[in-house]
DRENZATOR-235608 format. One record per residue: residue in three letters; x, y, z of N, C-alpha, C, O in turn. Coordinates in steps of 0.2 Angstrom, whole numbers, plus 5000, padded with zeros to 4 digits. Layout:
// residues N
ALAXYZXYZXYZXYZ/...
***
This chain:
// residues 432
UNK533049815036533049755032533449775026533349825022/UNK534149725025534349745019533949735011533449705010/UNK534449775008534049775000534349704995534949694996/UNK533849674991534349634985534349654978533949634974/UNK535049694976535049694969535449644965536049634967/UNK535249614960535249594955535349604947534949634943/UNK536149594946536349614941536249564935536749534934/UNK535749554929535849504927535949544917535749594915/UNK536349484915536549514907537149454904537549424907/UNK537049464898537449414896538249404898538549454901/UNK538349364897539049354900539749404896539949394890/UNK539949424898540649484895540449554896540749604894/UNK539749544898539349624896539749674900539949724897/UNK539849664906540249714911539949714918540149744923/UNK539549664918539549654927539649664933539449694938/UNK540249604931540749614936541049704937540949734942/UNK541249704932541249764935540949844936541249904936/UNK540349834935539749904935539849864946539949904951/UNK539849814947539849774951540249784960540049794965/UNK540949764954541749814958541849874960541949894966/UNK541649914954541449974956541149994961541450014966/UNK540149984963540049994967540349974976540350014981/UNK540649924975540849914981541349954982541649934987/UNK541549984980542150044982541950094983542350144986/UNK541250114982540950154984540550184993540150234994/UNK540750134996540650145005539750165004539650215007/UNK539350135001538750115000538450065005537850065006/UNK538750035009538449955014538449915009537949875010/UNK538849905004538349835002539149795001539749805001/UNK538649725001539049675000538949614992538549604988/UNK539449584992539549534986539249474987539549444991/UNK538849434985538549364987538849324983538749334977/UNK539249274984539649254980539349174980539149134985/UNK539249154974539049114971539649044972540249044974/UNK539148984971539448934971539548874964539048844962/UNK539948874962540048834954540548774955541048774959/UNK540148724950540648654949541348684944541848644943/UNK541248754941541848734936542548754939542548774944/UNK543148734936543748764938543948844939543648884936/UNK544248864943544448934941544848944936545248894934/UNK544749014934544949044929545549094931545449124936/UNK546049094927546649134929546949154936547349114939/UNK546549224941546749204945546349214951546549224957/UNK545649204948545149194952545349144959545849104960/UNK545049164964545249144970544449114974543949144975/UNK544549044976543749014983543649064987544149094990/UNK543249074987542949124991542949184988542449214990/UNK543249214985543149274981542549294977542049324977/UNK543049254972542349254966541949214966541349224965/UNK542149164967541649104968541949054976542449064979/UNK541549004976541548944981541548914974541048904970/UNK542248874974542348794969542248754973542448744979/UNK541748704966541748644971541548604964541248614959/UNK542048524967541948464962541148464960540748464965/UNK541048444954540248384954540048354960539548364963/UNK540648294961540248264968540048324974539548324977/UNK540748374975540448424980539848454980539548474985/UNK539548464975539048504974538348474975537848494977/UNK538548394972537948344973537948334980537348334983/UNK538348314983538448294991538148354994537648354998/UNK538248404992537848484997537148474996536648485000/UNK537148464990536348464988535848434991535248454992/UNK536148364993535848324996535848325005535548285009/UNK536248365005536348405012535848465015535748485021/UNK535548475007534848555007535548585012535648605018/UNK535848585007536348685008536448725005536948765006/UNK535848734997535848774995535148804994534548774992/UNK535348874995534648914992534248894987533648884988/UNK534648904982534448894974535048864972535648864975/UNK534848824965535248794960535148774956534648784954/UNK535548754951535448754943536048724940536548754941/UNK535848654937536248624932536248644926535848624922/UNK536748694925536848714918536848664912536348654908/UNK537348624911537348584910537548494913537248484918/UNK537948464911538048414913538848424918539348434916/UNK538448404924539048424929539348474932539648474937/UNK539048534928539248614928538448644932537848634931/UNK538548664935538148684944538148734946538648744950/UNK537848784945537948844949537248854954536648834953/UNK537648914959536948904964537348944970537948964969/UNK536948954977536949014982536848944987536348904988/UNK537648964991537348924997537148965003537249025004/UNK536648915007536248975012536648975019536348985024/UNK537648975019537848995023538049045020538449085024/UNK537849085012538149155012537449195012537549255011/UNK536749165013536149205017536449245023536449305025/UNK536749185028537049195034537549265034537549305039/UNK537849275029538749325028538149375027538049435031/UNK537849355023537549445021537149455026537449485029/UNK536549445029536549455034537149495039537049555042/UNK537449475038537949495046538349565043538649615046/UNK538249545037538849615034538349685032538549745032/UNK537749655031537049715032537249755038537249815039/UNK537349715043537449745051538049765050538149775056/UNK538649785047539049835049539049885052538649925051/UNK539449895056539649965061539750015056539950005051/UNK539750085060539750135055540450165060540350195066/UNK541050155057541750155060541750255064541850255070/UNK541650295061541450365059541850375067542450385069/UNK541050375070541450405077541650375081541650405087/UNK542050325080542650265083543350275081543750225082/UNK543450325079544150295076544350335079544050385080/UNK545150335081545650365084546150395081546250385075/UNK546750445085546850485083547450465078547650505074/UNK547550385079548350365074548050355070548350315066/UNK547550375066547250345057547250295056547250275051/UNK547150255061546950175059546150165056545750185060/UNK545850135051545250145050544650115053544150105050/UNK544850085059544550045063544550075071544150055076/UNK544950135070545350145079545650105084545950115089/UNK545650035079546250005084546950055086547150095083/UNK547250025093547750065095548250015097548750045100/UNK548249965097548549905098549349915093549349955088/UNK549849865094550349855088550249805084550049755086/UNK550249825077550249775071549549765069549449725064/UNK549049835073548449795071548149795066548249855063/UNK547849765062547749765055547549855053547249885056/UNK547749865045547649925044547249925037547149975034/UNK547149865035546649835028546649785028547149765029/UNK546049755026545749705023546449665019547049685019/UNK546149625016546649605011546549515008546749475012/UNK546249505003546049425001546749385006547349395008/UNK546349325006546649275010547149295015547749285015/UNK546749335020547449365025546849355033546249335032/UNK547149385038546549405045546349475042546649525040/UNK545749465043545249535040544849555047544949515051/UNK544649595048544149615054543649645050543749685045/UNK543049625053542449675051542049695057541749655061/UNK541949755057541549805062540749765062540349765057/UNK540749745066539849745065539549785072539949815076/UNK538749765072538349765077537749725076537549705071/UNK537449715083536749675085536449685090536549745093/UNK536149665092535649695095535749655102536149605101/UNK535549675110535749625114535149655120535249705123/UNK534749625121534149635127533849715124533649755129/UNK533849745115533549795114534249865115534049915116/UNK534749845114535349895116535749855108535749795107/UNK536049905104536449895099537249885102537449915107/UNK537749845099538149805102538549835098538349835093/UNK539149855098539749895093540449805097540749775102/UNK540449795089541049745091541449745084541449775079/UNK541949685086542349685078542549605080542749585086/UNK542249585074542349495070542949495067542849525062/UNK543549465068544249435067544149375062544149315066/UNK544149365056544149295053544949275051545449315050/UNK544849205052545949185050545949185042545449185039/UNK546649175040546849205034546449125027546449065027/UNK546349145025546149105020545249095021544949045019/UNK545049145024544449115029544049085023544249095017/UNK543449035024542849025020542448995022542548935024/UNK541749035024541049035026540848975026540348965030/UNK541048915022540748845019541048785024540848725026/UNK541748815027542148785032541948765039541448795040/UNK542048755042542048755050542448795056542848755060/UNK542348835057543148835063542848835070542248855072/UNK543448815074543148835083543048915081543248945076/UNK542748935088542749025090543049035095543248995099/UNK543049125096543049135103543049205105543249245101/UNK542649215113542349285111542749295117542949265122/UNK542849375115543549405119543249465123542949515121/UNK543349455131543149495135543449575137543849555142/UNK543549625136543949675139544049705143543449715145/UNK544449745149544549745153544049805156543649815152/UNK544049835161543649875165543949935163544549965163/UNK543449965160543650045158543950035149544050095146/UNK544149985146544249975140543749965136543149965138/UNK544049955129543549955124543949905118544549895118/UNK543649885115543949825109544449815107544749765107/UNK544549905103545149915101545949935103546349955100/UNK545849905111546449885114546549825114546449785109/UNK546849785122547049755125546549685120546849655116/UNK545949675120545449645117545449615110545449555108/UNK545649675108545749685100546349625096546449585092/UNK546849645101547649625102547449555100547349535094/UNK547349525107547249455108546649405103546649345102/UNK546249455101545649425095546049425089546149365087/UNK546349475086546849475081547449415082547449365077/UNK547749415086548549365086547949275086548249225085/UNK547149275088546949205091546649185083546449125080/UNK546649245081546349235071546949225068546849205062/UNK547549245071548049225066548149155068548649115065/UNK547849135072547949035074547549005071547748955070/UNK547049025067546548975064545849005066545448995062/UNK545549055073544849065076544649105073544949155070/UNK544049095073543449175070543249165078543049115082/UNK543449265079543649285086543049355086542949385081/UNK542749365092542349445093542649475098542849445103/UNK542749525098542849565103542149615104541949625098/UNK541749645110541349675107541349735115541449715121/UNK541249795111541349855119540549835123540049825120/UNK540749825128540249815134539649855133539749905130/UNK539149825135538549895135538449935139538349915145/UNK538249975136538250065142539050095142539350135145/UNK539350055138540050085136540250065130540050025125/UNK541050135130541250115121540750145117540250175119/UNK540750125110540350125105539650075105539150075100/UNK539550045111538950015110538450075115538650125118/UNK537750055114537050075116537050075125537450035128/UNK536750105128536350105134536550165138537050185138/UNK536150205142536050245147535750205153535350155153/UNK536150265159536550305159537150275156537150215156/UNK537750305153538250305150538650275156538550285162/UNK539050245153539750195159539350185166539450205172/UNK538950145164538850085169539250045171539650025167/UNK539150025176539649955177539349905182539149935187/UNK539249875181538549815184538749755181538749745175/UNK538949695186539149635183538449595180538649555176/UNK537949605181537349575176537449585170537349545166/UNK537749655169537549685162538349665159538349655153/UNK539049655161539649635159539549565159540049555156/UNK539149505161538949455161538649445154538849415149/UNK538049455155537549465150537949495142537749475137/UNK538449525143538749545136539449495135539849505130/UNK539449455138539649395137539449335132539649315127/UNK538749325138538349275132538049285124538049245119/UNK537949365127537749405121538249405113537949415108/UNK538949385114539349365111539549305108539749285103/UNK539349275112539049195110538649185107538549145103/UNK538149225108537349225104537549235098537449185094/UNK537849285097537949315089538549275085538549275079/UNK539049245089539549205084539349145084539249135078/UNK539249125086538849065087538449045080538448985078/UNK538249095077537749095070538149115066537949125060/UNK538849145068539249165062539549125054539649065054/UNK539649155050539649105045540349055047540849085049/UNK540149005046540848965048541048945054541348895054/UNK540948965059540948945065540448865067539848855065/UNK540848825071540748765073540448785081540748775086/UNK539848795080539448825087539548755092539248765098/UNK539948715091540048665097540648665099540848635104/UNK541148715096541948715098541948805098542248835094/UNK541548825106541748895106542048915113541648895118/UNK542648935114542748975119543049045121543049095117/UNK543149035128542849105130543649135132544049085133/UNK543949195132544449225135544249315138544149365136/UNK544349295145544249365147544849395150545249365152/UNK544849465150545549485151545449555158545249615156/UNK545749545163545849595169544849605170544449555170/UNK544649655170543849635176543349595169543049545171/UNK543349605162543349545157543549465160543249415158/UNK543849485163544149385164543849375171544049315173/UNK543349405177543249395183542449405180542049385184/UNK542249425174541449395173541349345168540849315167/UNK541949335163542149285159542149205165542149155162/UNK542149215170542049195175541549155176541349095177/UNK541049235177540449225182540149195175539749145175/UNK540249225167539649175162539849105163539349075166/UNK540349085163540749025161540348985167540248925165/UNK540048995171539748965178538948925176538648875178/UNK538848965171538048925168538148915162537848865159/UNK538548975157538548965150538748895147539348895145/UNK538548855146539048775144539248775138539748735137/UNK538848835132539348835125539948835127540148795123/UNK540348865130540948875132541248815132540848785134/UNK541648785130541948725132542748705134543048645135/UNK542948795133543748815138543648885138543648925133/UNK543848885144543848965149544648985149545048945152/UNK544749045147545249075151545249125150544849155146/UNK545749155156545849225159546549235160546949205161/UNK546549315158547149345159547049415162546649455162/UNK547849415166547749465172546949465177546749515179/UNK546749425177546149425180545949465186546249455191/UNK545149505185545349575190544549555193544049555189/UNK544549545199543849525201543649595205543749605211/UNK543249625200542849695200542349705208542349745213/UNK542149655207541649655216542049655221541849685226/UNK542749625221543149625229543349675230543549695235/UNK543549695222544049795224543449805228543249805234/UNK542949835221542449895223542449885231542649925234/UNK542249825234541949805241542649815246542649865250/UNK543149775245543649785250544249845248544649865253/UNK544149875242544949905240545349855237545249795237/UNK545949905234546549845230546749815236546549835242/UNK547049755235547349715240547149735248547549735253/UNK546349765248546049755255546149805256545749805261/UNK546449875257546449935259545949975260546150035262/UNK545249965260544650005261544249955265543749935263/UNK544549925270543849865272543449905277542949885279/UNK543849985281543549995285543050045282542750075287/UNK542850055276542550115273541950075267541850095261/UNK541750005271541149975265540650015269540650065266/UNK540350015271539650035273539450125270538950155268/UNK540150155272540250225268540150205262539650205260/UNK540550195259540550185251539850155249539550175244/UNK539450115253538650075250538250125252537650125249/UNK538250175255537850225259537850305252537450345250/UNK538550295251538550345246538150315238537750345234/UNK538450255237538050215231537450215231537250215225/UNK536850215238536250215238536050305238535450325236/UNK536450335240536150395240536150415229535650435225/UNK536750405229536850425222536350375218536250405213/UNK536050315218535350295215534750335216534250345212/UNK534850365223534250395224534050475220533550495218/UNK534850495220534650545215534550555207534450605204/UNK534750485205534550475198533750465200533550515196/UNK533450445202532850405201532450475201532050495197/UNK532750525210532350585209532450635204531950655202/UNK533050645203533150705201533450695191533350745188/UNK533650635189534050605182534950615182535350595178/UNK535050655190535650685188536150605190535950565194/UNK536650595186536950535188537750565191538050615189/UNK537950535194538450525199539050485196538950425194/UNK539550495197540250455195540950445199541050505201/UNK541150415199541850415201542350375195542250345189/UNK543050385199543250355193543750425187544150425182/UNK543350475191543450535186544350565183544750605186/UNK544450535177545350535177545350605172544950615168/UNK545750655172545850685167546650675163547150705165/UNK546550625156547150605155547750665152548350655151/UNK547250715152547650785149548050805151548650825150/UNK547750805158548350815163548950795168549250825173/UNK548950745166549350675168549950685164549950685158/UNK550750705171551350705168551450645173551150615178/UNK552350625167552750605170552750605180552650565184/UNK552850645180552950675189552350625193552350575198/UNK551750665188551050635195550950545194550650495197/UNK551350555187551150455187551550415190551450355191/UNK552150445192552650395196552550415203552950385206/UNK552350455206551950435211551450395214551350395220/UNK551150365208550450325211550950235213551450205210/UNK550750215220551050185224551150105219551650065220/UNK550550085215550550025214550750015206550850055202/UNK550849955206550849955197550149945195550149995190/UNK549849925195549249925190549049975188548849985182/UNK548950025195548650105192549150135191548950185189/UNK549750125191550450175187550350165181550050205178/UNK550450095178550650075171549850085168549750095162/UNK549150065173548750095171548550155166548350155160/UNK548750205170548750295170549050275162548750255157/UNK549850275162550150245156549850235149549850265144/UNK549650185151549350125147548450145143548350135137/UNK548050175146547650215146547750285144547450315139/UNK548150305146548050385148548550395141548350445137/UNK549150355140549550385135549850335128549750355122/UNK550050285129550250245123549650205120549750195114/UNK549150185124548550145119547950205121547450175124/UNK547950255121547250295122546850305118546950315112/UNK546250295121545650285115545150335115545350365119/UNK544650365113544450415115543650375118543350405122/UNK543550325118543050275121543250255128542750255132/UNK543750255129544150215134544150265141544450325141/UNK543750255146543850295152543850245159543550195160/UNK544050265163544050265171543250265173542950235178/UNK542850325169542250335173541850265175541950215172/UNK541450275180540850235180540450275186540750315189/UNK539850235185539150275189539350265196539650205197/UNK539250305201539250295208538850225212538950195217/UNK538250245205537750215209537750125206537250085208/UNK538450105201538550065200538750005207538449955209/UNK539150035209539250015219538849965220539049905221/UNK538349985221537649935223537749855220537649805223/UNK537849865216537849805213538649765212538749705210/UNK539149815213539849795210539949755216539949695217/UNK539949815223540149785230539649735231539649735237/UNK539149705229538949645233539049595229538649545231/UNK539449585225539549535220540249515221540649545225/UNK540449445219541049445218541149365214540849315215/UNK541849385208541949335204541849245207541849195204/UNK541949265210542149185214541449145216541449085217/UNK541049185217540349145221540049085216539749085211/UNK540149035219540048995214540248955207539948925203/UNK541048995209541448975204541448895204541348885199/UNK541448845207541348785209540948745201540948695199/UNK540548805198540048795192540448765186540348725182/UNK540848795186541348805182541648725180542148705184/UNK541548685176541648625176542048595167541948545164/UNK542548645165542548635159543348655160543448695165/UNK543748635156544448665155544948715156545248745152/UNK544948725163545148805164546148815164546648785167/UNK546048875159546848915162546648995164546249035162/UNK547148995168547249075170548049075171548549055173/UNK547849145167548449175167548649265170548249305170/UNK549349255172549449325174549949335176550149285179/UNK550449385176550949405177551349385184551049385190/UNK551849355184552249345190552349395196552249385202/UNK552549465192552749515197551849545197551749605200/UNK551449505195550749575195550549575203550449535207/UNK550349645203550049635212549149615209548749615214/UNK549049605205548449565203548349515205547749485206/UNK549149485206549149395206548749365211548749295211/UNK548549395215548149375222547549355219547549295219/UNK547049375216546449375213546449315208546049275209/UNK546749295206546849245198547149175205546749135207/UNK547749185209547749125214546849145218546449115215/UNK546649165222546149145226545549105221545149065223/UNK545549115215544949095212545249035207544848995204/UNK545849035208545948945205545748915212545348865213/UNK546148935217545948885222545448865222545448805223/UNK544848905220544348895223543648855215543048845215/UNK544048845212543648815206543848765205544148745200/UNK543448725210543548645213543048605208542948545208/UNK542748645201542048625200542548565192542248515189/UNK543148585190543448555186544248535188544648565192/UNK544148465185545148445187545648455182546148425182/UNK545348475178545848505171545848595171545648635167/UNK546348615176546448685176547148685178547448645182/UNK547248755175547948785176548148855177547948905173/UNK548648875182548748935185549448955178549848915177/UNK549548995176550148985171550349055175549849085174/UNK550749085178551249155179551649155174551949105171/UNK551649225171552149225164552649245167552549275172/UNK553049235165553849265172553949345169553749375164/UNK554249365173554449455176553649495172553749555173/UNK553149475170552749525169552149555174551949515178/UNK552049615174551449655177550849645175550649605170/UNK550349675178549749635175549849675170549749635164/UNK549949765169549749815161550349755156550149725151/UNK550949755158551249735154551149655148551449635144/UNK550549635152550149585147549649595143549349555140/UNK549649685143549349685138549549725131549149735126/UNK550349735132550649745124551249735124551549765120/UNK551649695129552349705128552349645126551949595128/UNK552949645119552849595115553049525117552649485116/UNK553749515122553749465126553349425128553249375126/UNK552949455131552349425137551749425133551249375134/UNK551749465129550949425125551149355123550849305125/UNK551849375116551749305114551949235117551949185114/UNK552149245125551949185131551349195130551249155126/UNK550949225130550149205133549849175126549549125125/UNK549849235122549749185115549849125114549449085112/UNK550549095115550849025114550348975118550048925116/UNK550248995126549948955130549148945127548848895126/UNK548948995127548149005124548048965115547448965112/UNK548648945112548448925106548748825108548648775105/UNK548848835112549048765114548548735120548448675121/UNK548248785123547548765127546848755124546348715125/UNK546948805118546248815114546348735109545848705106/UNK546848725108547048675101546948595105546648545102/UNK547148615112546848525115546248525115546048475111/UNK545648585117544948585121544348605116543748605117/UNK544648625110543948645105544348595098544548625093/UNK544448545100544648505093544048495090544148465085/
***
């Protein structure tokens, strides 16, 4: 539980700044900014120092019970704590503690993405590190507010899912970032049993639990300060967008789905890329059940997936036959690497991956759909079978970015900003 301190003394005394001060001090604490009828002063800024608001604004709230406390100073002049910045402090008590996240480019966050913010800054896109709680497991993410943000305001949301073997501060992060510079308070948040969040065994991969960290994201923005909990949608990106999928199927906060590079995690595990393993499922589920068995007896856990990116040259990566695991390797192993970020997952994951697949029931799916994905991606088969198959709404769209690969949507500048542009023009019809 956070603490509340209270600075009280005559006006000029030094407050503010005994105040200023501490918050430079990397202490956790935060500012409660008060709400006043009078005008600002020199170069006082809403939201900053205070929430201005006219006489009439302030009686209109009043009469709305949206504030904590209040007090007519005197005639017209109004000061008082609205209880949607109860809500901010709260959220900012839960700050992330960045320490063992952060990467090797000195970004203060670990983002690895281009452009991605490197400070805070009044009236700009800020990110703040939080965590929460999610089925008893702590949730490591990062909350994107757009520039000028203000807690008193409303905006749509949207929570951003990351690809398989990723973590926030990639691919995720990108797309949260550039969808906060449109207007959204956006989350990205690492899956659990991966990244910076909670759960053992470590890199799990279980569509329940990639599902469930979905909603979980909903759960938590949803109550964010500022957010219009009726205008939130969902983006998931490569095996992100194949369970962004499966929430979207019952989750109805949603009120537009889309997906990029979409990578439906169940049909690999179970068939192989583009079907190359159909003759080796009963092997592969024989060895998944064996490897449960030796967790349960022994604790020892089991993995595949095993990449060592140390030692990955030029040579061994232009040998791998396809694009996604070429530019993969690449993509991972060398220009966006994170130290969060791996290939692994438990063997005994199998069980649950290969009997799963994004598509079952996609039919459910009854709200506004785009998918997007690369022209040239050998991915494109997954993102086509599961539009066909999402009979469940007649407002959907297949968009191919032209010449792009699946990796290559997730930082080549071209190709994002098509997908950005399509994504700010889908989200701007369907969360009005």
């Amino acid at each position: 539980m956070g603490k509340l301190i209270i600075f009280s003394a005559h006006s000029g005394s030094g407050k503010s700044t005994i105040i200023n001060y501490l918050l430079t001090q990397n202490l956790n604490l935060a500012f409660s900014i008060s709400a006043t009828s009078r005008p600002p002063r020199g170069t006082e800024q809403n939201g900053v120092e205070y929430f201005f608001l006219t006489p009439d604004e302030f009686r209109s709230r009043l009469a709305n019970a949206e504030f904590l406390e209040y007090e007519e100073v005197y005639q017209d002049r109004f000061s008082g704590t609205l209880k949607a910045q109860e809500n901010s402090m709260k959220t900012i008590f839960n700050e992330a503690d960045t320490g063992s996240i952060r990467s090797c480019n000195g970004n203060p966050w670990g983002l690895v993405y281009s452009d991605a913010i490197a400070e805070n800054v009044p009236g700009g896109v800020n990110i703040r590190p939080i965590t929460y709680d999610l089925n008893g497991l702590k949730i490591a993410a990062n909350v994107y507010t757009p520039a000028d943000y203000d807690a008193t305001k409303k905006y749509p949301a949207l929570v951003v899912a990351h690809p398989n073997g990723g973590v926030k501060e990639q691919v995720a992060g990108l797309y949260a970032q550039r969808l906060a510079e449109k207007g959204y308070i956006t989350i990205a948040a690492d899956a659990s049993y991966q990244g910076a969040s909670e759960g053992t065994p470590r890199k799990g991969d279980k569509p329940q639990f990639r599902t469930e960290d979905i909603h979980g994201m909903a759960d938590y923005i949803s109550a964010y300060p500022g957010v219009d909990a009726n205008r939130i949608g969902a983006l998931g990106i490569c095996g992100g967008g194949g369970y962004t999928l499966n929430a979207a199927k019952s989750d109805k906060r949603f009120k537009a789905v889309a997906t990029l590079s979409m990578f439906n995690s169940g049909q690999v595990r179970r068939n192989g890329f583009m079907n190359t393993q159909l003759d080796s499922i009963q092997t592969r589920l024989k060895e998944a059940s064996d490897a449960r068995a030796r967790e349960a007896a022994t604790g020892e856990i089991g993995y595949l997936g095993n990449v060592d990116f140390d030692a990955l040259t030029d040579e061994s990566i232009s040998k791998i036959p396809t694009d996604l695991y070429r530019e993969g390797m690449v993509y991972y192993g060398k220009t966006h690497r994170h130290p969060n970020s791996t290939f692994r997952y438990t063997t005994s994951s199998l069980m649950d991956l290969m009997s799963w697949d994004a598509t079952d029931n996609i039919e459910l799916i009854n709200v506004p759909l785009l998918m997007m994905a690369g022209e040239k991606a050998d991915t494109l088969y997954m993102s086509e079978e599961a539009f066909e198959k999402a009979t469940g709404t007649r407002d959907k769209e297949l968009f191919k970015i032209p010449g792009a690969t699946h990796i290559q949507t997730y930082f080549v500048p071209e190709y994002v900003d098509q997908a950005v542009a399509k994504l700010t023009d889908f989200y701007g019809k369907n969360l009005k």
